[in-house]
N, C-alpha and C positions, 0 to 999 in steps of 0.2 A: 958226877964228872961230865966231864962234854967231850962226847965222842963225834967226830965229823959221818959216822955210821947210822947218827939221828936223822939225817939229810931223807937217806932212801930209808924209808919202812920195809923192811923186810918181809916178808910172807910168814906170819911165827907158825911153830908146827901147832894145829890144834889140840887141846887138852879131850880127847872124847875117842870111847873106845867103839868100836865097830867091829862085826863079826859077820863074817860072810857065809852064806848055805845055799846050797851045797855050796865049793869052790873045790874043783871046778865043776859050773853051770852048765846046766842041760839043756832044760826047757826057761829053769825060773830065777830069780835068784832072789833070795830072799838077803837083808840088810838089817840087821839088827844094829841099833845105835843109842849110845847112851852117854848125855853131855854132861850129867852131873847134874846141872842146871838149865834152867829156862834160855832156850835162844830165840830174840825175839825175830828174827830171819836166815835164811842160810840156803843152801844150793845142795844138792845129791847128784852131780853128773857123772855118766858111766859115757869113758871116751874110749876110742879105738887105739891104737898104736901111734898113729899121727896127731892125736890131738880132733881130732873131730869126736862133739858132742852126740854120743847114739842115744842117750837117753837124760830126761833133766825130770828132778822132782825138787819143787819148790818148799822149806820148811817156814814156819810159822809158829812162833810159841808152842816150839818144840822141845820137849827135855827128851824123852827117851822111847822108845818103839819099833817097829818096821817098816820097813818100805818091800814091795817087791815091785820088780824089773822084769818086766818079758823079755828073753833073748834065745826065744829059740828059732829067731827069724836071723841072729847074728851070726856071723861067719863063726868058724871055730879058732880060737887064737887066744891071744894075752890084749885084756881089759885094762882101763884106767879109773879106779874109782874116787873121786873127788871129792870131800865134804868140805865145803866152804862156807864160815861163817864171818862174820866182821873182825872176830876175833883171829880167825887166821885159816888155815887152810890143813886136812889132813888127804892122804892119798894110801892109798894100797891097790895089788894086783888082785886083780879076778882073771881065771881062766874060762873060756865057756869052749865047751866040749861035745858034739854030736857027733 
């Protein structure tokens, strides 16, 4: 059917599970991620409250593994963590805590 909602693309929620360690972060934080399948580009950014980028990791025929994040230079607060693929976009809270 034709929905006038085909106009804007939506953001679709990403299919890919994430698991965050500690949370809440100390020194480190480690990112475990797993897309099921092969993505052949995508985004890891860890932003502050506002929307500013503190950290970006670039993926690459990525299916599953970890990333870790230095933040023990970050203020102590609430985290925005981003996986952004072409296929769409997932987000969750990280806290980092010193």
């Amino acid at each position: 059917g034709f929905y006038p909602t085909n106009f804007f693309k939506p953001v679709s929620q990403l299919d890919v599970d994430i698991e965050l360690l500690p949370n809440p972060a100390v020194d480190v934080l480690r990112v475990n991620l797993d897309f099921g399948e092969t993505v052949k580009s995508g985004t890891v950014t860890l932003m502050d409250g506002l929307g500013k980028t503190m950290r970006l990791e670039r993926l690459s025929n990525f299916q599953n593994g970890q990333l870790t994040f230095n933040v023990n230079d970050l203020a102590s607060g609430t985290y925005l963590l981003s996986v952004r693929t072409p296929e769409g976009v997932a987000i969750r809270k990280v806290m980092v805590c010193h």
